[in-house]
N, C-alpha and C positions, 0 to 999 in steps of 0.2 A: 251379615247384612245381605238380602238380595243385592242381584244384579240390576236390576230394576232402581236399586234407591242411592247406587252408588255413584260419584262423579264419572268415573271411567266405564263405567259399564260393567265393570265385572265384580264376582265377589267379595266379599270383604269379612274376616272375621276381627269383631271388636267385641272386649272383654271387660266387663264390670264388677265389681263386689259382689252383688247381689243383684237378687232380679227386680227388683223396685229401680236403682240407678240405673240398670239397661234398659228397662221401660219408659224413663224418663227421656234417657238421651235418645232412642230410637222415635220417640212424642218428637222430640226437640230436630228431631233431624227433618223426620215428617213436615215437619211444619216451615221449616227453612226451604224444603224442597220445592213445599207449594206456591211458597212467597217469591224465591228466586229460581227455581229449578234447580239444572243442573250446575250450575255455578255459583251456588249456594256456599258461603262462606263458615266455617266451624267454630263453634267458641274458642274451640284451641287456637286455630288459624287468625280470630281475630285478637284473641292475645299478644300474637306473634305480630302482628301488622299494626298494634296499640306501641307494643314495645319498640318496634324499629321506626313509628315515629316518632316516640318519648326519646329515642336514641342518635336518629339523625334528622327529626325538629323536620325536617321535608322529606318526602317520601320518594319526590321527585330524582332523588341522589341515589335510590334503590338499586337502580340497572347498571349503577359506576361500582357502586358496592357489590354487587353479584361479578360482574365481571372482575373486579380485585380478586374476589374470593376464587372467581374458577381459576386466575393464574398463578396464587399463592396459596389456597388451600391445601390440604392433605392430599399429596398423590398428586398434583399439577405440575409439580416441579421436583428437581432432587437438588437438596438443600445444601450447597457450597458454598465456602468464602469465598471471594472474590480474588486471594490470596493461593488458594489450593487451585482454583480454578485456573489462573494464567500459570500455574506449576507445572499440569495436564495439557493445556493448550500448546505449550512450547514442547511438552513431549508428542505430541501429533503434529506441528511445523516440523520437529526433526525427523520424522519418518516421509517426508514426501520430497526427498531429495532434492530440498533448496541451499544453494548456494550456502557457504555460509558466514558469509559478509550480510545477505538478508538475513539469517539466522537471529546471527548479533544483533542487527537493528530493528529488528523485532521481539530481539528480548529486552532491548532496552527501553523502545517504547511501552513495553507492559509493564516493566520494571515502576516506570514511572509513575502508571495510572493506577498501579497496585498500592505505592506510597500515600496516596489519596485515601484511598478506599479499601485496601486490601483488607481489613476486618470484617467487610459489610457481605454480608450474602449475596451474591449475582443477582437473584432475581427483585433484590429491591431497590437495586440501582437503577431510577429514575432517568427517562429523556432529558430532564432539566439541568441534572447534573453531569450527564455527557456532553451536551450543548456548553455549559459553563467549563467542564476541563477543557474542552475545544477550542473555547475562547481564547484561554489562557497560553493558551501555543504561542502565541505572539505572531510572526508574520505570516503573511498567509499560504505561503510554500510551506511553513510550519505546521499549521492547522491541517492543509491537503494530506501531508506524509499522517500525522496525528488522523485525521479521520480515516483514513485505508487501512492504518492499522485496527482502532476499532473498530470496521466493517467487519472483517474478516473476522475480529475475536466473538460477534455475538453474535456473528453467522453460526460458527461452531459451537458455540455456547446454546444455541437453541436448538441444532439437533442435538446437542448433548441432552436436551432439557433439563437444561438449570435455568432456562427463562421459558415460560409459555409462550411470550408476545416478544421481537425484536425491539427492543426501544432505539434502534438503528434508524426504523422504517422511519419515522416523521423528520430526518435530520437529511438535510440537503448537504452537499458534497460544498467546502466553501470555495471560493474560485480565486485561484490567484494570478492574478491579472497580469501576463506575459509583460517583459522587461526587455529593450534591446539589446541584442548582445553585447557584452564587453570583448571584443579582439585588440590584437597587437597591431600595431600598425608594420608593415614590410616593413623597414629601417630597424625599428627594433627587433623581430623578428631576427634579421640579419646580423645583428649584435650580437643576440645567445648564442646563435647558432655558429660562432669567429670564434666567441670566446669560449664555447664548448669545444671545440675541435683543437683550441692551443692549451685549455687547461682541465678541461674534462671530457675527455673523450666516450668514459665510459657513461654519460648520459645523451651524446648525440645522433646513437641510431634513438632512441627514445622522443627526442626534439624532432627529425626529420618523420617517424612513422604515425605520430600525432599532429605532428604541424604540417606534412604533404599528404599524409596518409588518412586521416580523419577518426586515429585509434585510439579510446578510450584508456584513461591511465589504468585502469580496474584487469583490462587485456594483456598488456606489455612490464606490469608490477602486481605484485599480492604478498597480503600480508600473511600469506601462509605456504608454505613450499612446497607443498604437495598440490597445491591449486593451480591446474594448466597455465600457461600463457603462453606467449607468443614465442616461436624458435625458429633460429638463422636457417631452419631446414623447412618452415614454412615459407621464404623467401624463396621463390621460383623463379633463378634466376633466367632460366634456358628460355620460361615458355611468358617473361615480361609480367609477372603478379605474383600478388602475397595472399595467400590462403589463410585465412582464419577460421580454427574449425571451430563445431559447436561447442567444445567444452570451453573453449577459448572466449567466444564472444557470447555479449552480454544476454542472459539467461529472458526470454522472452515471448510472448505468444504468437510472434507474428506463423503465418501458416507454410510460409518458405522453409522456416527454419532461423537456426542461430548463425548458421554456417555463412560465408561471405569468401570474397574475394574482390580485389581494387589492383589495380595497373601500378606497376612501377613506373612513375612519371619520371621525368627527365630529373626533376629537382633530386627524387629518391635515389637514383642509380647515381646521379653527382656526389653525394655526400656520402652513400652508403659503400659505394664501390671500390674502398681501401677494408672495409669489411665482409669482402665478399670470400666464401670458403669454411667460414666460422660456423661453430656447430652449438647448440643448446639453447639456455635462454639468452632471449634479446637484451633484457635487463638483468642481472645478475646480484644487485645488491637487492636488499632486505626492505621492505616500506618505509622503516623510521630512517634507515640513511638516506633511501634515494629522495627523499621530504626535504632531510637536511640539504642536502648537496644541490639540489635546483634552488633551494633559496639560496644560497652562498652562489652560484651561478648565476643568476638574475640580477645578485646585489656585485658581483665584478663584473658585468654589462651592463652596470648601472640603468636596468629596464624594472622597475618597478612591473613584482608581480601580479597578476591577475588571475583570479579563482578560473583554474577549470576553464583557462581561453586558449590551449594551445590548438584544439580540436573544434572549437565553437569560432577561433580567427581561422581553421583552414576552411570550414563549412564555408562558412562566410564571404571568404574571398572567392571560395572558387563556383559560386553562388554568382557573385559580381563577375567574373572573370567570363562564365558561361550561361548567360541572363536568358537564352533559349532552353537549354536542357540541363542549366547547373541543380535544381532542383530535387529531377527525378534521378539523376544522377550520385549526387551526394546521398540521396536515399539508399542509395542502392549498395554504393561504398562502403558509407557510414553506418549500416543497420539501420538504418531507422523509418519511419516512415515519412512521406512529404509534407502532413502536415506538422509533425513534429519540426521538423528541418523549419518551414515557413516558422514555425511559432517561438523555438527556443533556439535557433541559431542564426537566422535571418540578422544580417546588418546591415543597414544601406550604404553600401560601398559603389564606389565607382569600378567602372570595367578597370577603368586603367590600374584600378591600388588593386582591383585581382588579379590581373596580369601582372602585375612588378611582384605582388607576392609571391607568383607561383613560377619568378624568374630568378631566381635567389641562389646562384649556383656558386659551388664551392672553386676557390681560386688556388 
């Protein structure tokens, strides 16, 4: 067919039985051309546009339908279970040198989303039904951890191309609305810390490095031996501070680094300084005893315990204790950043119950 009578302009060859049917349909074409030109429609073509409206009854659905088809057609995607796919995904979190306590808790949450769906191919897993396992999370510090997780897996999953389009993109992050801190009050405080010192010694540098020191239990205990922590040779005694190096403290983006260092305050050299000389780790038992033993400790200082408040009561107090610079300080201490500190350790304490806190000295 000329170039002249074809929609693109250029040549075309088309092929007939005989020369009566290519006469006819080259008449047939002629004649479409004159009526519409160049965007003349083909009998073939209007078969095909008869049939997809016989098929999806509105035409208007055509551009949904195309677009499905460029993300799941032949060659858009490579076609995975959802099951193989978080298999592969965990073997690329293990190559990039994370922790591996996040390891864990990111194979546990795939674990999870895989028991749902792990039959189903990646790429046909629906925004609606991410948005629904999301739901399912229950509170919403649960749904936060549960969405970071999925972000990162369909991040990967689409440069892998096992999905065309992120169905991440339309799902908003859910928000979980800051809670004031739970701390100890000083008096109690004071309790563990009598009754650690007369009947377990071996968890009172632990109570005083997190309770004056502002040290994450994750730093100073691990559930695995060969995983850094905190050691009596990081205690600098000569030059008054405790070094925390990177391997040590908690694994983060900030641009400073992981690394830290905080003053031996008065409270810490009081309690710690019948420990002073000692060499290795600071804590020395195993995760599952040192778990047991602080609850057995807590329940013979009859101080009912609290999640994760030994380090969030010292932010806390000495937040109150130092209402001009306790802020940027405890940031600085503690790792963390200001607004962190403001949002998840923040308790409205008085100066005074910061000061008796951070007065607690060993008799």
């Amino acid at each position: 067919m000329p170039a002249k009578l074809t929609a693109n302009g250029k040549r075309k060859a088309v092929f007939r039985k005989n020369y009566n049917q290519a006469n006819e349909a080259l008449m047939r074409y002629k004649r479409d051309l004159r009526e519409h030109g160049r965007a003349a429609v083909s009998d073939e073509e209007r078969s095909y546009i008869s049939m997809a409206r016989t098929e999806l009854g509105d035409l208007k659905l055509l551009p949904e339908v195309i677009r499905f088809w460029r993300m799941n057609g032949p060659g858009a995607v490579v076609k995975t279970t959802l099951k193989d796919a978080i298999a592969k995904y965990l073997e690329f979190r293990a190559t990039l040198g994370l922790d591996r306590r996040t390891l864990r808790d990111t194979k546990s949450a795939m674990r999870l989303f895989a028991f749902q769906y792990g039959w189903r191919y990646v790429h046909e897993i629906t925004t609606a039904e991410i948005r629904a396992y999301l739901d399912e999370r229950g509170a919403p510090s649960t749904r936060k951890t549960a969405y970071k997780h999925q972000r990162l897996f369909w991040d990967w999953a689409k440069s892998e191309r096992l999905v065309a389009a992120n169905p991440m993109e339309n799902i908003r992050p859910p928000v979980a609305r800051a809670k004031e801190a739970e701390v100890y009050r000083a008096e109690d405080f004071e309790k563990v810390l009598r009754t650690a010192d007369r009947d377990y010694p071996d968890l009172l540098p632990f109570l005083c490095l997190s309770g004056f020191g502002f040290m994450r239990t994750g730093e100073l205990v691990s559930p695995y031996s060969d995983r850094p922590v905190l050691k009596w040779e990081h205690v600098l005694w000569s030059e008054g501070k405790i070094y925390v190096p990177a391997d040590v403290g908690k694994q983060t983006r900030r641009t400073v680094g992981n690394q830290r260092e905080f003053p031996i305050c008065n409270d810490i050299h009081a309690w710690l300084e019948p420990y002073h000389g000692r060499t290795g780790r600071i804590v020395e038992l195993n995760e599952s005893v040192f778990r047991d033993r602080m609850t057995a400790l807590f329940k013979a200082a009859g101080v009912q315990k609290l999640d994760n408040a030994l380090r969030k009561s010292a932010i806390s107090h000495f937040i109150a204790a130092h209402p001009e610079t306790g802020v940027v300080l405890t940031a600085k201490y503690a790792g963390n950043s200001e607004s962190i500190a403001r949002t998840h350790y923040l308790a409205w304490l008085s100066q005074e119950a910061g000061e008796k806190w951070f007065a607690i000295r060993r008799t």
